[in-house]
Structures are given as structure tokens and as C-alpha cells.
VMD Tcl script that draws the C-alpha trace (Angstrom):
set ca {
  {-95.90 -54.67 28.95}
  {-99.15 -56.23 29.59}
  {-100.31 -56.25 33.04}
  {-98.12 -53.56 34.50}
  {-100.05 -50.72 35.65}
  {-97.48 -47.69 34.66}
  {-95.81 -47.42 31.21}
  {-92.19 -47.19 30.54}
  {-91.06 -43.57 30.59}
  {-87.69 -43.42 28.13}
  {-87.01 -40.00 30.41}
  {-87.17 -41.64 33.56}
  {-84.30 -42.08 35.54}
  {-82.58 -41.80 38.97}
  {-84.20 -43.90 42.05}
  {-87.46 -44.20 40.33}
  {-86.50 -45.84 37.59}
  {-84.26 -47.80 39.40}
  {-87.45 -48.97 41.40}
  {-89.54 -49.74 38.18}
  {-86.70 -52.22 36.95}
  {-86.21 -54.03 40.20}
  {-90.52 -54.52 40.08}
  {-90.60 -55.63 36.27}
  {-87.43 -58.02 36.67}
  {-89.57 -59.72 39.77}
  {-92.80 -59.86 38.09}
  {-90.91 -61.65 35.35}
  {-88.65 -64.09 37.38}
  {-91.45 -65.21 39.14}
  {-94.12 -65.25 36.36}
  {-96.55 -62.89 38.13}
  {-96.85 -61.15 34.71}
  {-99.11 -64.21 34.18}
  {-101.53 -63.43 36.87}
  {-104.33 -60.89 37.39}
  {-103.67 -58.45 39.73}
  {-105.81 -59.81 42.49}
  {-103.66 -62.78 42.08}
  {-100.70 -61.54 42.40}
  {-101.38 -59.41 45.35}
  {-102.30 -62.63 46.66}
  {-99.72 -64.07 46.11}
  {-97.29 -61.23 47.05}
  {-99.23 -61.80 50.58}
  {-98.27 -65.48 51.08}
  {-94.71 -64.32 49.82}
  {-94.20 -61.94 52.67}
  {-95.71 -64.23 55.59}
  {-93.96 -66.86 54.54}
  {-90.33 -64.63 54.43}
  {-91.53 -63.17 58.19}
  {-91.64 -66.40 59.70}
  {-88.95 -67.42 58.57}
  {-87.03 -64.22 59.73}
  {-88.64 -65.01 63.01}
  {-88.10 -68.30 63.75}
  {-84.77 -67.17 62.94}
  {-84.14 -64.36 65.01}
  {-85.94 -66.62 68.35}
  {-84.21 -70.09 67.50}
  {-80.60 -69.34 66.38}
  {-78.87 -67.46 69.10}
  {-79.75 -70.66 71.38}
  {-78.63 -72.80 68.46}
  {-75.05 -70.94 68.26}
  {-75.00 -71.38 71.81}
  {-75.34 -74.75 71.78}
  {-72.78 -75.23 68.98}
  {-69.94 -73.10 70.81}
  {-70.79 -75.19 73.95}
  {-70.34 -78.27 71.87}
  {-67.15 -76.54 69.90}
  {-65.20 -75.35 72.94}
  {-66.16 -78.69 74.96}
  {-64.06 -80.53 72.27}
  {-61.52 -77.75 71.89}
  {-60.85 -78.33 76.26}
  {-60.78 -82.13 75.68}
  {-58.32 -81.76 72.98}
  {-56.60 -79.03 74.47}
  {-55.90 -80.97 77.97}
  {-54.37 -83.80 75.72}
  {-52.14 -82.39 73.74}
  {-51.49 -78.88 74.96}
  {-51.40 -77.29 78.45}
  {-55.01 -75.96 79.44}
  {-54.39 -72.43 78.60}
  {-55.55 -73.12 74.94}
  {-58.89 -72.98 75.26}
  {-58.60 -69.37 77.20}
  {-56.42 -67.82 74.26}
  {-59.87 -68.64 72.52}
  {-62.26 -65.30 72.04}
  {-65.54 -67.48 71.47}
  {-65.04 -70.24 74.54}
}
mol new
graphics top color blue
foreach p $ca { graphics top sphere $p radius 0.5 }
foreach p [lrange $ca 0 end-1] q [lrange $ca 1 end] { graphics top cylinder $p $q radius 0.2 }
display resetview
């Protein structure tokens, strides 16, 4: 295949050539075949910024976020609870 810097070894197998699918399956889902190799390492760059922000906006923002919705979650379960059931309810709840 043009633009890959190993060839395809019919004796390969195990991990390695598990490895050496997974890359030429990427390269051809996302069309980096297409690109020069400074090009794609480029854009293999942007890729992985990108993906860490994301994993760490993630990991600061949503435990305050889940917080917020169980506060929201059990403040509607009590409401409802008080009207229509005794106020035990809500403490048979794990997550309130």
C-alpha cells in the first residue's frame, strides 16, 4: 500500500499483526493514506490534543455536573415523595 512505511508480511501474526491492521484500517477511515507523512503526523497531533481536552474538561466538569443533577433529581423525588408517599422514600434511595 502506498504510503505505509512497512510491507505486509503474509507470516505475520499474533499482537503485531493485530497492531498493523488496527493502523491500516485508521489510515484508511480517515483518509490519511492521502497525506504525506509530515501531514499526517500533523494531523495525528491535532487529533490527540483535541481527544485530551476533551478527556479533561471531562474528568474536571462532570462530577460537579452529576452533582448538580442528583441534587436536582432527589429534590423532585422529596417533593414528590412528601405528596404522595410518607417521607421515608427518598431515604430507601442509594443516590439521594
Amino acid at each position: 500500500m502506498p504510503g505505509m512505511e512497512e510491507e505486509y508480511d503474509p507470516n505475520r501474526s499474533g499482537l503485531s499483526y493485530f497492531f498493523y491492521i488496527i493502523a491500516i484500517k485508521y489510515n484508511l477511515w480517515t483518509g490519511l493514506y492521502c497525506l504525506e507523512p509530515w501531514e499526517r503526523n500533523i494531523f495525528n497531533v491535532c487529533l490527540m490534543v483535541i481527544l485530551s481536552l476533551t478527556t479533561y474538561t471531562t474528568y474536571l466538569f462532570m462530577p460537579g455536573y452529576i452533582a448538580s443533577s442528583l441534587s436536582v433529581t432527589c429534590g423532585l423525588l422529596d417533593k414528590v415523595s412528601n405528596n404522595l408517599f410518607d417521607s421515608t422514600l427518598s431515604d430507601k434511595l442509594p443516590f439521594c
